[in-house]
C-alpha positions as CSV (number, residue, x, y, z in Angstrom):
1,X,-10.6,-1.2,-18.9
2,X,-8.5,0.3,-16.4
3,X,-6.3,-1.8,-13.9
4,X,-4.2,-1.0,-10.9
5,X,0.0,-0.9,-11.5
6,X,2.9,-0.3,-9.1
7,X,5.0,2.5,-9.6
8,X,8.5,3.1,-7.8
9,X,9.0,6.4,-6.3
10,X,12.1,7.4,-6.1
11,X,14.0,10.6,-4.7
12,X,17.4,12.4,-6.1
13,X,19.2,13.3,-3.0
14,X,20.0,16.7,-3.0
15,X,21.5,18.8,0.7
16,X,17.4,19.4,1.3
17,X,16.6,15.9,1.0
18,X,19.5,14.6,2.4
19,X,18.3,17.0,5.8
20,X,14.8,16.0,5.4
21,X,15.8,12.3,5.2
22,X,18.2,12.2,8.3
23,X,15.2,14.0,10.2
24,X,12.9,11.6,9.8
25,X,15.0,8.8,10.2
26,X,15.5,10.3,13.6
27,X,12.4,11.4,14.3
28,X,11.3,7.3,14.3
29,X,14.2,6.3,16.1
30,X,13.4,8.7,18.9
31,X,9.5,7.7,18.9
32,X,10.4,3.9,18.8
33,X,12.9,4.4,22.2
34,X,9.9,6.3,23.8
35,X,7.6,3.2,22.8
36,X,10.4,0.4,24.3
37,X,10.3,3.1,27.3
38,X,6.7,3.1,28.1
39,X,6.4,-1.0,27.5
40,X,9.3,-1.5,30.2
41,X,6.7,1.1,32.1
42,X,3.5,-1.1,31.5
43,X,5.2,-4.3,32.3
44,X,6.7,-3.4,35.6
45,X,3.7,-2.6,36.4
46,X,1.7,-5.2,35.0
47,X,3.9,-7.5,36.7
48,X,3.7,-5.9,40.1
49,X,-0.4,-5.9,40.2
50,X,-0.3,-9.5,38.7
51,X,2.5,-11.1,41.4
52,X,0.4,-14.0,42.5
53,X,-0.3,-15.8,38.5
54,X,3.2,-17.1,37.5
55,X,1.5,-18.2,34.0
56,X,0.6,-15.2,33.5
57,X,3.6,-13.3,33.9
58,X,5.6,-15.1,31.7
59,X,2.6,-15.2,29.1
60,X,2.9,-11.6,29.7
61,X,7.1,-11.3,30.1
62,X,6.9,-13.1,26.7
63,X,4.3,-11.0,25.0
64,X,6.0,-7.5,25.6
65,X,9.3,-8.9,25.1
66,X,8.6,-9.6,21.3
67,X,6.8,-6.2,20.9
68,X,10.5,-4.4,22.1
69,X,12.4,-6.5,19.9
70,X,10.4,-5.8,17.2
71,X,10.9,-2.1,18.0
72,X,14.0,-2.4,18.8
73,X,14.6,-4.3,15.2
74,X,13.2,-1.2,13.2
75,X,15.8,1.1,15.6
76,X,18.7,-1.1,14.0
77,X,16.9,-1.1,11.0
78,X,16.9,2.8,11.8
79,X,20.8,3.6,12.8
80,X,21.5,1.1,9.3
81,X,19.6,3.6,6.9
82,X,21.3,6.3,9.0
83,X,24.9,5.2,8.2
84,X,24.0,4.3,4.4
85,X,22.7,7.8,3.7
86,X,26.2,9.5,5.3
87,X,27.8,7.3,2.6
88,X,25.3,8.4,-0.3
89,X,26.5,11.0,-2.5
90,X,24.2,13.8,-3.5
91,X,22.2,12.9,-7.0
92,X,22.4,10.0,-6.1
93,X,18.7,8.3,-6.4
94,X,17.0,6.8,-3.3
95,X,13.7,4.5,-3.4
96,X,11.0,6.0,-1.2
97,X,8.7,3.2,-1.9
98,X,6.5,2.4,-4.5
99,X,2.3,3.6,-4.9
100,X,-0.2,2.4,-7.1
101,X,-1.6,4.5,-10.5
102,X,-4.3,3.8,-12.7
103,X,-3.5,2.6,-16.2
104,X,-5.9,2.1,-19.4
105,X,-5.6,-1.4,-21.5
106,X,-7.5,-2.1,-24.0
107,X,-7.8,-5.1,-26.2
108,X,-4.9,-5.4,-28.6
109,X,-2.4,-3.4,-26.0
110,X,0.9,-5.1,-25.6
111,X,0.5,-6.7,-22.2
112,X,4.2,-6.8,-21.3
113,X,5.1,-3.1,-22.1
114,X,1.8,-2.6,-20.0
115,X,3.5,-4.3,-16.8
116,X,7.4,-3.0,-17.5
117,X,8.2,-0.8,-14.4
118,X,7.5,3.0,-14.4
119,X,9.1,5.1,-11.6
120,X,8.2,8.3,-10.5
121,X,11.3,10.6,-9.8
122,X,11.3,13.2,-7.3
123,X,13.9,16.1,-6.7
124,X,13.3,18.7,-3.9
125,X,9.6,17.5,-3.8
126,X,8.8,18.1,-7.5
127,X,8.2,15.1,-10.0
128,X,11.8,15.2,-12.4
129,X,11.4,12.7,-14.2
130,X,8.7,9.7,-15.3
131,X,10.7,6.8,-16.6
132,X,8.8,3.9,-18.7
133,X,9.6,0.7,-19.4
134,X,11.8,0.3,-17.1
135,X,12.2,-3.4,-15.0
136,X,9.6,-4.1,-12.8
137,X,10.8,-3.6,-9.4
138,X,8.9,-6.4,-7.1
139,X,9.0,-5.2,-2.9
């Protein structure tokens, strides 16, 4: 029988990665101020061709003001991860996330080496390392 198991993915930080890290990071920030633009955009106008429904604007006021802050959330989020990775040295290990792989059990298998933690290690976008066994490492 096969069943589905998380593993961490996890990246050494080398000058490259480091880069390639601080790019992206960047790269989201910029696309979330763009999207916090063009809301302030819709609602003006929104609110300009709706003048005469009170309820609505507020309904509306209320509505895009939760979708900024949640953008505007990730930005802090953003600048945060920013700052952390100035202070990370290189080899240092980073967690990119986690995926899911495909294991074999079969009847007798030990079920708790089975569900121990494997991560996935990644240096310069090659697989370094496999690690087994490990804790399991809940999101």
């Amino acid at each position: 029988m096969q069943i589905l198991k998380k593993v961490v993915v996890k990246q050494i930080l080398t000058d490259n990665s480091k880069t390639r890290l601080k790019e992206q990071f960047l790269s989201k920030q910029y696309q979330l101020n763009k999207e916090v633009q063009q809301l302030e955009f819709v609602l003006h106008k929104k609110l300009k061709d709706t003048k005469n429904n009170a309820n609505y604007q507020n309904s509306l006021k209320e509505s895009f003001r939760r979708e900024m802050q949640r953008r505007k959330e990730r930005i802090r989020q953003l600048e945060l991860k920013l700052s952390q990775l100035d202070e990370l040295d290189l080899g240092a290990e980073v967690r990119e996330g986690s995926i899911q792989m495909i294991e074999e059990v079969e009847e007798g298998d030990n079920w708790e080496d089975i569900m121990k933690g494997t991560e996935i290690v990644v240096k310069d976008g090659m697989v370094h390392e496999i690690r087994k066994g490990g804790m399991h490492d809940d999101d």
